[in-house]
Biopython code that builds the backbone (N, CA, C, O; Angstrom):
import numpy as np
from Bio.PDB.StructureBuilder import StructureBuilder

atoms = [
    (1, "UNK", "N", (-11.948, 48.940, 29.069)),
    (1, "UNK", "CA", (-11.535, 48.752, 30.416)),
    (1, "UNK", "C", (-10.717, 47.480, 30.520)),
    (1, "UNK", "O", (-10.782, 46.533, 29.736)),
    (2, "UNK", "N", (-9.959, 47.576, 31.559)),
    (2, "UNK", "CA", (-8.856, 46.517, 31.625)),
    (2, "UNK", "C", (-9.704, 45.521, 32.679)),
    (2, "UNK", "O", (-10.778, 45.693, 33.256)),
    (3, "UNK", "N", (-8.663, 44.299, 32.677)),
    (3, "UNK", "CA", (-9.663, 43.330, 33.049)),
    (3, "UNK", "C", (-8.556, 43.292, 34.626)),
    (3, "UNK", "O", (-7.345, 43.510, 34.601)),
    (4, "UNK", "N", (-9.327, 42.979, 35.819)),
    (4, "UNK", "CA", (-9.256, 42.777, 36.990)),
    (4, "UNK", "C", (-8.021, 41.909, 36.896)),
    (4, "UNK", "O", (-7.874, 41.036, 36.041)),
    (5, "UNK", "N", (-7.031, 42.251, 37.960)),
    (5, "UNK", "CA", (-6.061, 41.050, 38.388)),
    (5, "UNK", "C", (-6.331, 39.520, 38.560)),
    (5, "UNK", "O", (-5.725, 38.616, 37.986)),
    (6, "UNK", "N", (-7.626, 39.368, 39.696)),
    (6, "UNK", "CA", (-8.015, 38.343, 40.093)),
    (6, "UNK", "C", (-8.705, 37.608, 38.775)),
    (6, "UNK", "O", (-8.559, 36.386, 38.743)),
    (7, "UNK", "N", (-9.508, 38.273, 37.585)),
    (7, "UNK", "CA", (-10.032, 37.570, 36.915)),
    (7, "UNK", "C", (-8.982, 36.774, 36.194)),
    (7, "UNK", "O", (-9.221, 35.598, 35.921)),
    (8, "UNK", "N", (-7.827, 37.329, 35.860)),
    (8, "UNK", "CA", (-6.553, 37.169, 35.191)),
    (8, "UNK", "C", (-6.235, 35.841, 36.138)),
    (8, "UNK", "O", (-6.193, 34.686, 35.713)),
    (9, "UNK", "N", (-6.083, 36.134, 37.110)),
    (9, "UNK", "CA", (-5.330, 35.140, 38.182)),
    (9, "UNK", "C", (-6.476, 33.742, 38.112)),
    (9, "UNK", "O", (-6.075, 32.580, 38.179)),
    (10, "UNK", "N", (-7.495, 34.004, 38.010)),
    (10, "UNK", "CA", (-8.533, 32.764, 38.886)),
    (10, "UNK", "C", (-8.838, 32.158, 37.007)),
    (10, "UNK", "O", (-9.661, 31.257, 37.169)),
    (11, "UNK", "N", (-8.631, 32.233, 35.871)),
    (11, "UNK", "CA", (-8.422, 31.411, 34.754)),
    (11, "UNK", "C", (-7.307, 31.074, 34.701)),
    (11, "UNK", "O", (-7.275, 29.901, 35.071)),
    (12, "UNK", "N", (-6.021, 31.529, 34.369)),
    (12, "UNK", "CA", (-4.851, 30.695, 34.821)),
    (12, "UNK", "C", (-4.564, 29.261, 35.357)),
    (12, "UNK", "O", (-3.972, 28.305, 34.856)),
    (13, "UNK", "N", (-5.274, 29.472, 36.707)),
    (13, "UNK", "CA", (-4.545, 27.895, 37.398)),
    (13, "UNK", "C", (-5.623, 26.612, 36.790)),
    (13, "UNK", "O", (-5.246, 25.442, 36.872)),
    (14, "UNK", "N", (-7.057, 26.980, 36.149)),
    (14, "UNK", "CA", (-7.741, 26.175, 35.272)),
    (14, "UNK", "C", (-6.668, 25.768, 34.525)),
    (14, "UNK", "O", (-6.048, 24.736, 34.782)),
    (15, "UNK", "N", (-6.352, 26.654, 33.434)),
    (15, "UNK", "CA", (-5.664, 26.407, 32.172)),
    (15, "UNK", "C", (-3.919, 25.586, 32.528)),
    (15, "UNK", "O", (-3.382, 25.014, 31.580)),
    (16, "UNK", "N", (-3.385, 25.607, 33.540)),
    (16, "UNK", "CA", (-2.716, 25.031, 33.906)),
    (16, "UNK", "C", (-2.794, 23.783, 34.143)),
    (16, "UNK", "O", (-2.133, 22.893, 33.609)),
    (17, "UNK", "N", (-3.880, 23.650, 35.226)),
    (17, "UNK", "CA", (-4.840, 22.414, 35.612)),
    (17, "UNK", "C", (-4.891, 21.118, 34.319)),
    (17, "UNK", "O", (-4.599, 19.929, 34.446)),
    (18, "UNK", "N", (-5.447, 21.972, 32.891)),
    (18, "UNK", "CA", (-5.914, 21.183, 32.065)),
    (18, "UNK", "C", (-4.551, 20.440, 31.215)),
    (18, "UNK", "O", (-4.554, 19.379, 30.591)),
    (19, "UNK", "N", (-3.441, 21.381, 31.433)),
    (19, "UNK", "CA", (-2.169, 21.052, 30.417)),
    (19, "UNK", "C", (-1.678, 20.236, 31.284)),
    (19, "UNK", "O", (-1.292, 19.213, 30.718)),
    (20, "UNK", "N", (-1.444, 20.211, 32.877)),
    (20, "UNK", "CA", (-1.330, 19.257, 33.505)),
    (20, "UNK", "C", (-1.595, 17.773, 33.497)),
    (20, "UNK", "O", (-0.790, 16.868, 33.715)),
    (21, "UNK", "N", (-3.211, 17.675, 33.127)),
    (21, "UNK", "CA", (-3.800, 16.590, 33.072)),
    (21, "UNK", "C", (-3.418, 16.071, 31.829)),
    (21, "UNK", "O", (-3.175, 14.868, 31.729)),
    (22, "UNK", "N", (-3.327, 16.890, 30.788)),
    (22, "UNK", "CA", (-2.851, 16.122, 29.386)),
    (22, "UNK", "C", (-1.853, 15.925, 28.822)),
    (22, "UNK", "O", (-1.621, 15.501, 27.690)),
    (23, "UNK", "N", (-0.998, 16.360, 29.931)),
    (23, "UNK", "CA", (0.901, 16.125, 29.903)),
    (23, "UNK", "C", (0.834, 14.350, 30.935)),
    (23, "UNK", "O", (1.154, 13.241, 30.507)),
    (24, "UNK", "N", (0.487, 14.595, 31.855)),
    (24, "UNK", "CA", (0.049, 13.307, 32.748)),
    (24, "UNK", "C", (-0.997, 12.207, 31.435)),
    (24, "UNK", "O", (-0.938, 10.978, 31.419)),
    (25, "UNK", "N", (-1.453, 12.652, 30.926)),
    (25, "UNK", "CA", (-2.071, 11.214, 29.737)),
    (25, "UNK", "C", (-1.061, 10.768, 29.070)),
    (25, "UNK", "O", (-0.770, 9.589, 28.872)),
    (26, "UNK", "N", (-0.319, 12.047, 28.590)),
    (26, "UNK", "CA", (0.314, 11.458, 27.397)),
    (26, "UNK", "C", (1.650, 10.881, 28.057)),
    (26, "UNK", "O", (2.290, 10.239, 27.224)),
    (27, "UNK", "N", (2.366, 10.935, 29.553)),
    (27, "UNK", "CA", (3.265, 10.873, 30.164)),
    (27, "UNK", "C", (2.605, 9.325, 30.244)),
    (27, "UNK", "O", (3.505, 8.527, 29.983)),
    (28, "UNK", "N", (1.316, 8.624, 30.521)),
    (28, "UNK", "CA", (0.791, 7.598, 30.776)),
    (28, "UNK", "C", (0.632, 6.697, 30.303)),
    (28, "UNK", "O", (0.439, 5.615, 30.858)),
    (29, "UNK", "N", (0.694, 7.028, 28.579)),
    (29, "UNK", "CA", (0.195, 6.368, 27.711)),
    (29, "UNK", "C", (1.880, 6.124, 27.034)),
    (29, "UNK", "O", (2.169, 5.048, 26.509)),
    (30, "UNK", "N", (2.463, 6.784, 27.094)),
    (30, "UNK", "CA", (4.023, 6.665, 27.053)),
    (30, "UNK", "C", (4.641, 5.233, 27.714)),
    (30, "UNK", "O", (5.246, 4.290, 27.203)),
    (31, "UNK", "N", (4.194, 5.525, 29.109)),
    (31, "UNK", "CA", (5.213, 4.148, 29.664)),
    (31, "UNK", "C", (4.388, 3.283, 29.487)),
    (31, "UNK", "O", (4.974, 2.211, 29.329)),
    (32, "UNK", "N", (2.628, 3.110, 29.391)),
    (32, "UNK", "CA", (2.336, 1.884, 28.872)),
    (32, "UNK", "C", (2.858, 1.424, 27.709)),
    (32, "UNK", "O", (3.772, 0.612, 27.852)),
    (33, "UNK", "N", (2.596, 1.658, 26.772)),
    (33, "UNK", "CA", (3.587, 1.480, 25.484)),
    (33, "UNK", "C", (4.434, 1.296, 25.743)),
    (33, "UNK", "O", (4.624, 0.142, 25.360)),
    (34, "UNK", "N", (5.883, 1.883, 26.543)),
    (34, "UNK", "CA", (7.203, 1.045, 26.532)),
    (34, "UNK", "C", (6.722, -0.342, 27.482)),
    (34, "UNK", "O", (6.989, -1.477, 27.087)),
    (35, "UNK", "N", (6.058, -0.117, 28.644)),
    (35, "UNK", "CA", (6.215, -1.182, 29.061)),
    (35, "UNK", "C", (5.331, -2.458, 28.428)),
    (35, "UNK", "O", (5.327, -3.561, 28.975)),
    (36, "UNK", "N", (4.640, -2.190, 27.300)),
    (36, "UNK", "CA", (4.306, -3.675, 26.198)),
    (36, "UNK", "C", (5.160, -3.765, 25.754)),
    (36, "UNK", "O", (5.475, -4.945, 25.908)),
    (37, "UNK", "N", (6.381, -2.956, 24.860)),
    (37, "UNK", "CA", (6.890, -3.341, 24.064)),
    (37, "UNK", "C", (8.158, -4.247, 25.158)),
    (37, "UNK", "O", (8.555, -5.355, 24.797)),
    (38, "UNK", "N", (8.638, -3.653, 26.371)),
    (38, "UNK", "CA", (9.379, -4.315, 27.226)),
    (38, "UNK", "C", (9.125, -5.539, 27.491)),
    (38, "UNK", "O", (10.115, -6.256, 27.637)),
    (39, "UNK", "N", (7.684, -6.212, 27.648)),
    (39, "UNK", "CA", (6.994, -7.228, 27.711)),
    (39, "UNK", "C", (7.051, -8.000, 26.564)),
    (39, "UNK", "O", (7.115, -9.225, 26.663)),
    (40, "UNK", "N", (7.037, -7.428, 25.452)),
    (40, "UNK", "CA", (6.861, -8.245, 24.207)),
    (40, "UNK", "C", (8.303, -8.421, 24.360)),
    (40, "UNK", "O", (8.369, -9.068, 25.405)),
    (41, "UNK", "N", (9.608, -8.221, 23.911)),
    (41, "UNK", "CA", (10.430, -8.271, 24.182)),
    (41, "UNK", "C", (11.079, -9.646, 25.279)),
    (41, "UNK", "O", (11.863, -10.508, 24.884)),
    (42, "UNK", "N", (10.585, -9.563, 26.517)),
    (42, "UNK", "CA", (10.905, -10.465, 27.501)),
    (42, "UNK", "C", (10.393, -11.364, 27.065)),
    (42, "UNK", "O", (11.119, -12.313, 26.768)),
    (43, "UNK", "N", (9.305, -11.446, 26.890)),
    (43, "UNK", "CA", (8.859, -13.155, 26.458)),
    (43, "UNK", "C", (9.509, -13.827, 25.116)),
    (43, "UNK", "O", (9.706, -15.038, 25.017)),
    (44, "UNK", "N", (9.815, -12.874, 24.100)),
    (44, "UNK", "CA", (10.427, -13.604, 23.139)),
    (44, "UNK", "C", (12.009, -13.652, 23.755)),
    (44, "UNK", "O", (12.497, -14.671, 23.265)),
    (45, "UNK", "N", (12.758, -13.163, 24.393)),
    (45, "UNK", "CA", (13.702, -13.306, 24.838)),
    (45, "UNK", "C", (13.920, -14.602, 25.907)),
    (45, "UNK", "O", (14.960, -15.253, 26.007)),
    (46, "UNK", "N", (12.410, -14.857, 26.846)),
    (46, "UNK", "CA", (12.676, -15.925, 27.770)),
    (46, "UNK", "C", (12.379, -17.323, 26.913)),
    (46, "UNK", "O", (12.685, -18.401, 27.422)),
    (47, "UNK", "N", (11.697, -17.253, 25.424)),
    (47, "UNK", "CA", (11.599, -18.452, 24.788)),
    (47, "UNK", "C", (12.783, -18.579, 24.573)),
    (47, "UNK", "O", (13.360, -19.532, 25.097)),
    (48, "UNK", "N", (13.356, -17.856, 23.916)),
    (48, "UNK", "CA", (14.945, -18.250, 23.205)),
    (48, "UNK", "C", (15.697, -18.685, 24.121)),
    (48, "UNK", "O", (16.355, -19.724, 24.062)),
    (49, "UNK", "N", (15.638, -17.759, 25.214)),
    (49, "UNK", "CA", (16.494, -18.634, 26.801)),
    (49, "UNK", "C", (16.015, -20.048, 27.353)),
    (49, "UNK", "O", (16.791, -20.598, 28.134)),
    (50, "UNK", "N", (14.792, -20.719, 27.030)),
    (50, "UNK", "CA", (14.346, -21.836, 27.464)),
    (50, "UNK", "C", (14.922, -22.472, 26.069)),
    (50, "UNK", "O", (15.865, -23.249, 26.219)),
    (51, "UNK", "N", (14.547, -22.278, 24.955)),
    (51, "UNK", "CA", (15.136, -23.139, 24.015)),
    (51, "UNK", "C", (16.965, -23.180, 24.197)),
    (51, "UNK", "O", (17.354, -24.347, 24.241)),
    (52, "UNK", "N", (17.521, -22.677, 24.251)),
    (52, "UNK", "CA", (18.971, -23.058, 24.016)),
    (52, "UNK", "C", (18.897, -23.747, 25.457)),
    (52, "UNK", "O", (19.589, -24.740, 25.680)),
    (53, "UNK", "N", (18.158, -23.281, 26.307)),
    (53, "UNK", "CA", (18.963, -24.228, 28.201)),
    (53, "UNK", "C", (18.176, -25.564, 28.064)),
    (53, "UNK", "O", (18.404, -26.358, 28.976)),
    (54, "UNK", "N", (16.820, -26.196, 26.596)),
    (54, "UNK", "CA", (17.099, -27.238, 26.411)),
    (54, "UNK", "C", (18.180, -27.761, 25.430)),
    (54, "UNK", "O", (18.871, -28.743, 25.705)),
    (55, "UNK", "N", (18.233, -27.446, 24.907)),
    (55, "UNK", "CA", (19.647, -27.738, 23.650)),
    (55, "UNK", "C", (20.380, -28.030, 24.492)),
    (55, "UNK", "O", (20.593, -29.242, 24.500)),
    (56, "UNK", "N", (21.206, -27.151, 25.696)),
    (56, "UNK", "CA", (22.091, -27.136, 26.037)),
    (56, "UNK", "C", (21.970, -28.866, 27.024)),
    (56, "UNK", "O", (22.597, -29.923, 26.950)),
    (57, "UNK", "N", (21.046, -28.463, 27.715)),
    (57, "UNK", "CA", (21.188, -29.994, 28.611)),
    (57, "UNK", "C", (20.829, -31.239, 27.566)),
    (57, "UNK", "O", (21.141, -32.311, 28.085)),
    (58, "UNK", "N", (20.279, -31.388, 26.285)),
    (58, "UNK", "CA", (20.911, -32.291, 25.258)),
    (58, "UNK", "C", (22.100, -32.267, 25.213)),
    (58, "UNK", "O", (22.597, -33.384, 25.352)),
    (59, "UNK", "N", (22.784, -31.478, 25.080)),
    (59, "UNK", "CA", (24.370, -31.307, 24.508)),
    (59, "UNK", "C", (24.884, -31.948, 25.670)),
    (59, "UNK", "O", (25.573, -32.937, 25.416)),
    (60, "UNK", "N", (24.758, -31.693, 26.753)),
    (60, "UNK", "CA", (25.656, -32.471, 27.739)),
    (60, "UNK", "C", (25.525, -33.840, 28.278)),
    (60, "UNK", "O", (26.363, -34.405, 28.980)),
    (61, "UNK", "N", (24.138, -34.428, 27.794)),
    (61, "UNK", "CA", (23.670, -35.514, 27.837)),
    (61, "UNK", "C", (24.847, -36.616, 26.368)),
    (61, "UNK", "O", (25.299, -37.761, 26.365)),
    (62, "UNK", "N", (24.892, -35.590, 25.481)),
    (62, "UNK", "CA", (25.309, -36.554, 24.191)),
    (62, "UNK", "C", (23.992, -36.827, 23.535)),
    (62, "UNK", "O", (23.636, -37.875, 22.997)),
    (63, "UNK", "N", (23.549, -36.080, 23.625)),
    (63, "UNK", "CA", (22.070, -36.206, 22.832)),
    (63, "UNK", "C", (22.139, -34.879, 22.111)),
    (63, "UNK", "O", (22.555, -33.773, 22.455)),
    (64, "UNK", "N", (21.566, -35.372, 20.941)),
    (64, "UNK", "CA", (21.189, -33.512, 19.653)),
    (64, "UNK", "C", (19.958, -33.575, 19.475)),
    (64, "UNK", "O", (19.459, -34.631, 19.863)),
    (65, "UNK", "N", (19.151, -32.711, 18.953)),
    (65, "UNK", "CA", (17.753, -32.141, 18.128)),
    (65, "UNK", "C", (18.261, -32.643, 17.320)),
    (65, "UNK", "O", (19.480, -32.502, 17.223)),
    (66, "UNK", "N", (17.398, -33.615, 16.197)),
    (66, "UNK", "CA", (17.813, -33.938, 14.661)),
    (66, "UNK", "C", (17.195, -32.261, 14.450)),
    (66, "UNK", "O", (16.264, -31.599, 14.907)),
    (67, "UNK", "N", (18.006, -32.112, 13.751)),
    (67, "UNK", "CA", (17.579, -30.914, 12.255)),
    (67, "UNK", "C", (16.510, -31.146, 11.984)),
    (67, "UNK", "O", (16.142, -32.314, 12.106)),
    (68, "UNK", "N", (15.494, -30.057, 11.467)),
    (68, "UNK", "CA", (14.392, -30.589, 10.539)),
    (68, "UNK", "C", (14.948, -30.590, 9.189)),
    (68, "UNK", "O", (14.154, -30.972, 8.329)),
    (69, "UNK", "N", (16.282, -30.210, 8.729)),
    (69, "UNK", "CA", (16.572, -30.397, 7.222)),
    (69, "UNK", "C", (16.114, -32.052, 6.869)),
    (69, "UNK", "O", (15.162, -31.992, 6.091)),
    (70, "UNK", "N", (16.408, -33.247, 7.124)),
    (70, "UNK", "CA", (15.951, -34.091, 6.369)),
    (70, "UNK", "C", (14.490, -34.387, 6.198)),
    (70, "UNK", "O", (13.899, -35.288, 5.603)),
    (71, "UNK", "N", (14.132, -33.467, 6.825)),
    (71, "UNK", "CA", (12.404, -33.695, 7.179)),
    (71, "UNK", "C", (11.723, -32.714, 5.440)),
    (71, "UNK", "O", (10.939, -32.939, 4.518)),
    (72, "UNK", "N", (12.339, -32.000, 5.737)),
    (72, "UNK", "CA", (12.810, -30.627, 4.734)),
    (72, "UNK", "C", (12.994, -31.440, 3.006)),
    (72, "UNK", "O", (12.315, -31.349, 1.983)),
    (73, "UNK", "N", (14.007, -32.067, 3.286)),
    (73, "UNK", "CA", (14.014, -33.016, 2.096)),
    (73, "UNK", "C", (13.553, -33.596, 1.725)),
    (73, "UNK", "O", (13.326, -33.557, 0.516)),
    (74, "UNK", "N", (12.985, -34.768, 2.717)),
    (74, "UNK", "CA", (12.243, -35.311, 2.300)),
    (74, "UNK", "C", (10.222, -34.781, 1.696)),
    (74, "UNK", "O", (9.293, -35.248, 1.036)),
    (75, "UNK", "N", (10.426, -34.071, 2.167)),
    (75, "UNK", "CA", (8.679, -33.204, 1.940)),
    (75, "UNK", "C", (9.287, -32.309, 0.267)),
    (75, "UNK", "O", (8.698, -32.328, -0.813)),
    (76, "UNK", "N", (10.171, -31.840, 0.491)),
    (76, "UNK", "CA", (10.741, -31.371, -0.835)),
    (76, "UNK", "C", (10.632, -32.691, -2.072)),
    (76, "UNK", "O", (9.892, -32.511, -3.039)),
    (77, "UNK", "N", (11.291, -33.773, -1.961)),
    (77, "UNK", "CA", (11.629, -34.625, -2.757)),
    (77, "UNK", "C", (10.070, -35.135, -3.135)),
    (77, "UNK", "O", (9.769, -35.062, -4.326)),
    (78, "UNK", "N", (9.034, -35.660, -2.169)),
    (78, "UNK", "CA", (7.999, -36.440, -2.352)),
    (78, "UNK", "C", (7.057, -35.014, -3.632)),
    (78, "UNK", "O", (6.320, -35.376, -4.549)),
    (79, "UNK", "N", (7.348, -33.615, -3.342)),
    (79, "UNK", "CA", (6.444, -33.121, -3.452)),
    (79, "UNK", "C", (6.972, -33.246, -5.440)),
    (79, "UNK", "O", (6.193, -33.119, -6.384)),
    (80, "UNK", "N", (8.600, -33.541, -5.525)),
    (80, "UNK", "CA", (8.696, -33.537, -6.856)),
    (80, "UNK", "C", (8.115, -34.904, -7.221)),
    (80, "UNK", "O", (7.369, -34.888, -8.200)),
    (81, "UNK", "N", (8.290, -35.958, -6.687)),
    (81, "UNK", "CA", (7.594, -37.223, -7.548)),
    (81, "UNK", "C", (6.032, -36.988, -7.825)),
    (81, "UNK", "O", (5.526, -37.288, -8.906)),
    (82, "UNK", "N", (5.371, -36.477, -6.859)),
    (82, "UNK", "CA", (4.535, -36.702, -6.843)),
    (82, "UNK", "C", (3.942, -35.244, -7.977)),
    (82, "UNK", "O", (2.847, -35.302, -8.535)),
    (83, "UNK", "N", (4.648, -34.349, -8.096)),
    (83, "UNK", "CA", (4.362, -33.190, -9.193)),
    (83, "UNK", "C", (5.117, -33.784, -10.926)),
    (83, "UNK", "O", (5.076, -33.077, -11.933)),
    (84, "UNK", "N", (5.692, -35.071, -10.880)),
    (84, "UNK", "CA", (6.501, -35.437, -11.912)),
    (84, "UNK", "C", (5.331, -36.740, -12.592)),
    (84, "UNK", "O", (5.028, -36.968, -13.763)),
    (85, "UNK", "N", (4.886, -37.401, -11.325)),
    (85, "UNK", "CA", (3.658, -38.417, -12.093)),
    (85, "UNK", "C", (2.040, -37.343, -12.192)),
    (85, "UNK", "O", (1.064, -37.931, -12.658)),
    (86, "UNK", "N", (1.904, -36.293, -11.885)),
    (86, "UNK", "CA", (0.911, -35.355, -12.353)),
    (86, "UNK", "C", (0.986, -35.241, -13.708)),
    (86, "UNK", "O", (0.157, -35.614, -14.538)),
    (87, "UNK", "N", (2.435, -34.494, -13.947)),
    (87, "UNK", "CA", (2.465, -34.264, -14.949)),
    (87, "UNK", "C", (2.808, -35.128, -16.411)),
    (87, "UNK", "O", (2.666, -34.599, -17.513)),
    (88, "UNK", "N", (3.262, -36.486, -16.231)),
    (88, "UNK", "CA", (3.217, -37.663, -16.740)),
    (88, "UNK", "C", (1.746, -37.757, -17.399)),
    (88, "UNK", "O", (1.384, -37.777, -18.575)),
    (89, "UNK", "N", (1.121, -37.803, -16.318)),
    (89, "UNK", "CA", (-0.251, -38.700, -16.369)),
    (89, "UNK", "C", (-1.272, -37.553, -17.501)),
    (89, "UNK", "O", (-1.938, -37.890, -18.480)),
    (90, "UNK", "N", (-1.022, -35.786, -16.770)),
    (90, "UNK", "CA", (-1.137, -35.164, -17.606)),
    (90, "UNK", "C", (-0.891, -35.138, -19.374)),
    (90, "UNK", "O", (-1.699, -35.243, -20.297)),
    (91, "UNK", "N", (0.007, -35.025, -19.363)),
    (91, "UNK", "CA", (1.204, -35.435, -20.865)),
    (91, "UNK", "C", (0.159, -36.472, -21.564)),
    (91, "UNK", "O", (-0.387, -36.265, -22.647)),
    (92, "UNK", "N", (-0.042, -37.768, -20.646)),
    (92, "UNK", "CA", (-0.690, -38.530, -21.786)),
    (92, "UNK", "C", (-1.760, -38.642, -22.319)),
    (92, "UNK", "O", (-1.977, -39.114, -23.435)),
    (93, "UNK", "N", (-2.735, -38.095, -21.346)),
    (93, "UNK", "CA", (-4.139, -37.875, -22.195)),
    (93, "UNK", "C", (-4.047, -36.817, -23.547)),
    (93, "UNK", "O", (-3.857, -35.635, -23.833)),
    (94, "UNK", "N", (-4.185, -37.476, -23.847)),
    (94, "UNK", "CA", (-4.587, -36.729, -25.867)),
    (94, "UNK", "C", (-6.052, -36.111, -25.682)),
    (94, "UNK", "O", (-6.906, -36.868, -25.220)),
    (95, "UNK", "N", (-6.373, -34.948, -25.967)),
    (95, "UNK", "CA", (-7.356, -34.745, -26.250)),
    (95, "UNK", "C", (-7.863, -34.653, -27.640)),
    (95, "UNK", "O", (-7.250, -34.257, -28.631)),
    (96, "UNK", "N", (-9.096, -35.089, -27.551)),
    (96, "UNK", "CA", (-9.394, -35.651, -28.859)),
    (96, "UNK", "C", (-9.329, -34.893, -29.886)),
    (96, "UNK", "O", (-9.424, -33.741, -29.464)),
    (97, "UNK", "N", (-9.144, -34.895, -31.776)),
    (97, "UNK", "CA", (-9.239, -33.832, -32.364)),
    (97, "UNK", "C", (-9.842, -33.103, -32.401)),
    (97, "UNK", "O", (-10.891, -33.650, -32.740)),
    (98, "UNK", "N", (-10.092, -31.796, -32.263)),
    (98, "UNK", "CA", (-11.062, -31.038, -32.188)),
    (98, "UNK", "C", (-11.343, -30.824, -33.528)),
    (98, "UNK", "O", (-12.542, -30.779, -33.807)),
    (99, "UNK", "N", (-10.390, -30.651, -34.605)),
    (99, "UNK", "CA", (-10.850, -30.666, -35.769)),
    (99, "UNK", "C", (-11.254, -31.458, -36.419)),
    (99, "UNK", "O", (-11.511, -31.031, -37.545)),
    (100, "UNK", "N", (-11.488, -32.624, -36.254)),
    (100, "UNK", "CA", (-12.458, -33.786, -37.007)),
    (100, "UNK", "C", (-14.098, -33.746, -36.508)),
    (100, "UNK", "O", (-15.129, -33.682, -37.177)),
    (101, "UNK", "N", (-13.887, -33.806, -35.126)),
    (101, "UNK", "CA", (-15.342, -33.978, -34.680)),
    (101, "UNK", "C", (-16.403, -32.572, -34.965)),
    (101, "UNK", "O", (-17.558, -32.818, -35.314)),
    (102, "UNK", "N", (-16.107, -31.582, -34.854)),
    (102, "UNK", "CA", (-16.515, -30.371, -35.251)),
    (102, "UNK", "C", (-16.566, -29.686, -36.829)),
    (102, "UNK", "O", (-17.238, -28.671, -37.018)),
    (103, "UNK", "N", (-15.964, -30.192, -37.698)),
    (103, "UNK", "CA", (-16.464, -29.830, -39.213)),
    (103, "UNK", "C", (-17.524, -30.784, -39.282)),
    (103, "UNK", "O", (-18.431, -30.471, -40.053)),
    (104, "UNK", "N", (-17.660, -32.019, -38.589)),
    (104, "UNK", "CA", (-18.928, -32.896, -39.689)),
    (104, "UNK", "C", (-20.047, -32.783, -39.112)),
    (104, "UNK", "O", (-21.069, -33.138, -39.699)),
    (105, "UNK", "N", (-20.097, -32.121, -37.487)),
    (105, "UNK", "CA", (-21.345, -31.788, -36.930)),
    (105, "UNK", "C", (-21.694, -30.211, -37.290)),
    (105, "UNK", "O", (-22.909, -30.024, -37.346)),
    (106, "UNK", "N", (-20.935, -29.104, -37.533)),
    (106, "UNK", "CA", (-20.910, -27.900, -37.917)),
    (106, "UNK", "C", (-20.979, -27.266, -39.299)),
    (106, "UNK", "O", (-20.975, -26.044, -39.455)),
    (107, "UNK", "N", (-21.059, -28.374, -40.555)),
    (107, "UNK", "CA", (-20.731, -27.706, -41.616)),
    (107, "UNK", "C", (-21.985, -28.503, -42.654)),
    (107, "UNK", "O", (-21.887, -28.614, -43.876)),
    (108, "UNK", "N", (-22.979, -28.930, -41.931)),
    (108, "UNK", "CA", (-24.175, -29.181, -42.468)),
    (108, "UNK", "C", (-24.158, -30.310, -43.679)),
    (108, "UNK", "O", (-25.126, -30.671, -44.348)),
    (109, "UNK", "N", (-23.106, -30.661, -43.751)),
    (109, "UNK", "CA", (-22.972, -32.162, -45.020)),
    (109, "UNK", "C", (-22.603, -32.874, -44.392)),
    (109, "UNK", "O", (-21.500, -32.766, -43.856)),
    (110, "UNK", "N", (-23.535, -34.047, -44.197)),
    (110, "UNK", "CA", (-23.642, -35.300, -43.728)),
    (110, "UNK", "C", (-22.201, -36.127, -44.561)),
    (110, "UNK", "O", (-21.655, -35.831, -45.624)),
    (111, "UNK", "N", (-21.919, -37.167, -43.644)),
    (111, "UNK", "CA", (-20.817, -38.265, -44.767)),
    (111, "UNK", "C", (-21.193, -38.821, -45.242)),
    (111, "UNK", "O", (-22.380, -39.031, -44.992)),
    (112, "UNK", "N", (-20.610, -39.502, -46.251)),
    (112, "UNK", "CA", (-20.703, -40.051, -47.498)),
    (112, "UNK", "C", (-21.012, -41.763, -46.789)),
    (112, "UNK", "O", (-20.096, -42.365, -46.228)),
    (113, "UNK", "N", (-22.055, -42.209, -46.898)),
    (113, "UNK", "CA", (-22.042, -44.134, -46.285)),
    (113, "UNK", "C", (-20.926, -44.893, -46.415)),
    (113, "UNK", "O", (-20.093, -44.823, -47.318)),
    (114, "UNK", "N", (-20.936, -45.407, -45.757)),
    (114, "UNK", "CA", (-19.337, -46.482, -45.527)),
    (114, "UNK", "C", (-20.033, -47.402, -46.797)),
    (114, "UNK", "O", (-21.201, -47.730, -47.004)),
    (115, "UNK", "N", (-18.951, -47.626, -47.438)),
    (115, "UNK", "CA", (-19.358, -49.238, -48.804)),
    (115, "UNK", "C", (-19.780, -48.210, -49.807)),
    (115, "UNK", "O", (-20.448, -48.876, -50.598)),
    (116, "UNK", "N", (-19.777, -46.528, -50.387)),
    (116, "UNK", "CA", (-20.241, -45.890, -51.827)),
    (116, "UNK", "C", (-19.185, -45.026, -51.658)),
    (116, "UNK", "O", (-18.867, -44.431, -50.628)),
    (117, "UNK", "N", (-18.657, -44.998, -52.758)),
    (117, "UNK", "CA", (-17.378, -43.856, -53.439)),
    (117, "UNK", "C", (-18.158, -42.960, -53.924)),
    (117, "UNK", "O", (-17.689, -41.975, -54.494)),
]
sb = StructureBuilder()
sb.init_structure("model")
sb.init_model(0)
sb.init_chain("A")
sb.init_seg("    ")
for serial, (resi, resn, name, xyz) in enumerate(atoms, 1):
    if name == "N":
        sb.init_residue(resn, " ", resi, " ")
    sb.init_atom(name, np.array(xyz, "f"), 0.0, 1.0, " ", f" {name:<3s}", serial, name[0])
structure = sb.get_structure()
């Protein structure tokens, strides 16, 4: 037997209902997402606009930002002296022979007394 008009009709506007609601989430969850990324966006855009409109009113003052390059250099340069007397200081310790001190404690014959050939 065939199924009634109305039963046909009265599931329908459910099933509509539900694609509705989950076209509307995903329609929701859509512009939140653009509108963070719009947000993320503006704020790194309004730093960069506050940094150059100070630069800029330096610049018209006759005043500059020093560079951090000599700052740069100098942290560069200290880090070679100071990696050049490491390795100096390194360099000069000798470590002791390993092969003298270890045959006469390891090979069970005592030395011969200082003053007998």
């Amino acid at each position: 037997m065939g199924r009634s008009p109305r039963s046909v009709v009265s599931r329908r506007p459910l099933g509509i209902r539900d694609e509705a609601a989950e076209a509307w989430n995903h329609l929701m969850a859509a512009v939140q997402e653009g509108a963070t990324e719009v947000g993320e966006r503006s704020r790194r855009a309004g730093a960069t606009a506050r940094d150059r409109a100070a630069s800029a009113v330096l610049a018209l003052r006759g005043q500059r930002r020093p560079p951090p390059w000599p700052w740069l250099v100098a942290g560069l340069g200290m880090g070679l002296v100071v990696g050049a007397v490491a390795g100096a200081v390194l360099a000069r310790r000798q470590p002791a022979p390993a092969g003298d001190a270890e045959v006469g404690a390891h090979s069970g014959a005592s030395a011969p007394p200082v003053g007998e050939s």
